[in-house]
N, C-alpha and C positions, 0 to 999 in steps of 0.2 A: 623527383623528390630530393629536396636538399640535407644529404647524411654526411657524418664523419667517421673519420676510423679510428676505434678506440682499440688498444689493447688492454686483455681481461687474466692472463694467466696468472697474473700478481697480483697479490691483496691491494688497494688500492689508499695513498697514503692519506687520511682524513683531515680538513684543517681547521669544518666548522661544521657543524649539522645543527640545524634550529627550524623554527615558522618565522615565517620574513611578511610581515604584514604591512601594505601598501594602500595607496589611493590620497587622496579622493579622485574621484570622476574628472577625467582632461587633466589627471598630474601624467607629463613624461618622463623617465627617466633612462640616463644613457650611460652605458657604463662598460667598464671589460675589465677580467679578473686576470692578469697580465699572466700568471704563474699556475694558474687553476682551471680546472675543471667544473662544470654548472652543472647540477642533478637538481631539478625542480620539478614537483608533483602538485598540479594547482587545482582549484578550489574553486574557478571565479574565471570572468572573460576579459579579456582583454586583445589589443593587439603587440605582437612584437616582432621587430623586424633582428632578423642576423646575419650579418655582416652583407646588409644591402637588400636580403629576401623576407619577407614577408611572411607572415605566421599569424594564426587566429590559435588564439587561448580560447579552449572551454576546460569548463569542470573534469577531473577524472583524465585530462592530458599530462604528460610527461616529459620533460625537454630533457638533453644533454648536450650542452655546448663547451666547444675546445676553448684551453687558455690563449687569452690576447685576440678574445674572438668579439666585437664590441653587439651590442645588444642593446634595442630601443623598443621600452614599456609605454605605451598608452592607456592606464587604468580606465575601468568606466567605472569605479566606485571602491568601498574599502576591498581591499583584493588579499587572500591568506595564502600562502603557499608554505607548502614542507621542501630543505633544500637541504644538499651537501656540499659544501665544496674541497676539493678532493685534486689530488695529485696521480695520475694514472701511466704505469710502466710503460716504456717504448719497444719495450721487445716484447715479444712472441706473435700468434695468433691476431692477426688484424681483423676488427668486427665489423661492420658497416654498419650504422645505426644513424636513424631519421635523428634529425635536429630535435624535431617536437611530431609526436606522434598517440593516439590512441591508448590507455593503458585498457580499455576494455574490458575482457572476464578478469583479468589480473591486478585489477584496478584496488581489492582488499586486501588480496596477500601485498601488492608495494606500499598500501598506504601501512598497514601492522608492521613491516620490515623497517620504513624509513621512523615510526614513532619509536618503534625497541632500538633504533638507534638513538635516535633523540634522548631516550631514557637512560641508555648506558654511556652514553658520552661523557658527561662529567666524570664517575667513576669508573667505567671497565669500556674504556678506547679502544681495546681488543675486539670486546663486542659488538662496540659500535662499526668497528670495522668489518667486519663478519657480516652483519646486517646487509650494510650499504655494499659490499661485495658482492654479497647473495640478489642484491637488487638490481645489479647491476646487471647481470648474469639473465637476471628475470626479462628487462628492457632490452636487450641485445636481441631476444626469441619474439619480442613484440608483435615485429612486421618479418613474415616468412623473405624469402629472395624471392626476386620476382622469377629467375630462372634457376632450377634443380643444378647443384654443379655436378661433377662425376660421383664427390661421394655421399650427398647427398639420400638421405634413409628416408622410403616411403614411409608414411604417417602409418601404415599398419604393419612395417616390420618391426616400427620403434612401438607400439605398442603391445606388437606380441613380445618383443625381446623383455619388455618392460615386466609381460605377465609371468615369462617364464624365466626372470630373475629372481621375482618373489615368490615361487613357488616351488625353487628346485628340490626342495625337501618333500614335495608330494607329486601324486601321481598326474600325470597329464597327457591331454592327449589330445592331436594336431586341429579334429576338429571343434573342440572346446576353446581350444587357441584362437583359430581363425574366427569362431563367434566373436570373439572378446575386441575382436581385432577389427569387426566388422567387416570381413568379405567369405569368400567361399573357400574352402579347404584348399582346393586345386588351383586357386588364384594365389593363398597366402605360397601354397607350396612351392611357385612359380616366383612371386617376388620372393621369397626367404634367400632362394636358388642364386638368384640374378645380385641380391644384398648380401651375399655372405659365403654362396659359394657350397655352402652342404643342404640339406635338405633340414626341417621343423627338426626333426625326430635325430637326423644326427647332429644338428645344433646343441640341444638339450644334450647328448650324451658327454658332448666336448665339453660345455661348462659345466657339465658335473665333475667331471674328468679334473676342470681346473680349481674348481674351490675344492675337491678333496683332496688334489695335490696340499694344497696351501695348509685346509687344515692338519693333516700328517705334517707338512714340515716346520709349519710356525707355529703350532697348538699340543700339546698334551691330552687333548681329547683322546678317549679309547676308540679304538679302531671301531666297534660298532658305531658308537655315536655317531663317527663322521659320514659312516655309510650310512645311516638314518638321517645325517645331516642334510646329506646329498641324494636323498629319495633314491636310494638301494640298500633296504635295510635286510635284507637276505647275503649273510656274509661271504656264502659261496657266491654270488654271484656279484658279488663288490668284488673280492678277490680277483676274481676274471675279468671284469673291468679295468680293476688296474693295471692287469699283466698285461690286456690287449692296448690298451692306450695309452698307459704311461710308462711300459717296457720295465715292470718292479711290482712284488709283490706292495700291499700296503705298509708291514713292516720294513721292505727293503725301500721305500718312498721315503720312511720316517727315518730310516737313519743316513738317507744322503742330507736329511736338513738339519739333525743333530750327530754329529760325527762323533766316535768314541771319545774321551781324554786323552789329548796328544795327536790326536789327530787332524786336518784340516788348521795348524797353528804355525806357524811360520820358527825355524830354527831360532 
């Protein structure tokens, strides 16, 4: 599979988003964006070759191609596509991402992503950036790796982790999880173990642990709320939580994040 590596940590700098509409049938076209990056979401078939390989265009495909990377279009009729072109950071986190690939179930949230950019381009380029970021991000999860690396997250730990992020404010419990997650209690309990190193049940206790840290020290919320925040609305027993796992009552949590006047202030 012919991919390249893009880096995604940075918003990605925009220089055009539009519909680039093309043809007629046997028009070629040869070209390369010296300085840019190519986001194109098509509409229509075609062939194109990059940088020597060979590619079939159908409906509902997705290209991203490197600058100074040349690219030959073979229309077979009038051809629409949605594109960006775009300038992407060199540093961080390296993606591996096919040339032109599938956008399959995700084929409506990119094509709404790349038109609300289209729409906010003229006036709010911030958004537009945001969009095409967010789409970007979407393309990169397209095509899985063909091989798991070390830290790679089974499909049902990121599932359950998913459900019991959105739910820390209610009750739960491991085998409502492992439904959700689709496998058996004693299987999820096994991968959670092997993915994370604690068990379903004390996973859920630590991030509760951590968002009510956060709430006590960056929020004004009253001490119940946060323990109702965080699905322990029994305040004896929030209280005990905190002493056991954050080593502070909830009041002594709040005031290592707001420190008296004069205090925690440099001479």
């Amino acid at each position: 599979m012919h991919t390249v590596l893009a880096h995604l940590d940075d918003p990605p700098a925009l220089a055009a988003v539009g519909v680039g509409v093309h043809g007629p049938a046997g028009q070629v076209d040869v070209f390369s964006l010296p300085d840019l990056w190519q986001l194109h979401l098509y509409g229509y078939e075609a062939d194109l070759t990059v940088d020597g390989t060979a590619h079939a265009i159908r409906p509902g495909r997705v290209s991203l191609v490197p600058p100074g990377t040349e690219v030959r279009y073979r229309y077979r009729g009038r051809s629409e596509h949605l594109y960006a072109h775009l300038r992407l950071s060199s540093t961080g986190t390296a993606h591996n991402i096919p040339v032109i690939q599938r956008a399959g179930a995700e084929l409506h949230l990119l094509t709404a992503q790349l038109r609300q950019a289209l729409a906010a381009w003229p006036h709010t380029p911030a958004r537009a950036t945001a969009e095409v970021w967010a789409a970007l991000w979407r393309i990169a999860r397209l095509t899985p790796p063909r091989e798991q690396s070390a830290r790679a997250v089974h499909p049902a730990v990121a599932a359950a982790t998913a459900l019991i992020e959105a739910r820390l404010a209610e009750s739960l419990t491991v085998p409502e999880i492992a439904k959700a997650a689709g496998v058996s209690h004693n299987h999820l309990t096994r991968l959670f173990r092997a993915a994370t190193g604690h068990t379903v049940v004390g996973y859920i206790r630590a991030r509760r642990m951590e968002r009510a840290r956060h709430f006590l020290r960056a929020t004004t919320l009253s001490i119940p709320a946060v323990a109702a925040s965080v699905g322990i609305p029994d305040l004896q027993a929030f209280n005990k939580a905190c002493r056991r796992e954050l080593g502070a009552s909830p009041r002594g949590i709040r005031a290592e994040g707001h420190p008296a006047p004069g205090e925690g202030t440099p001479p």
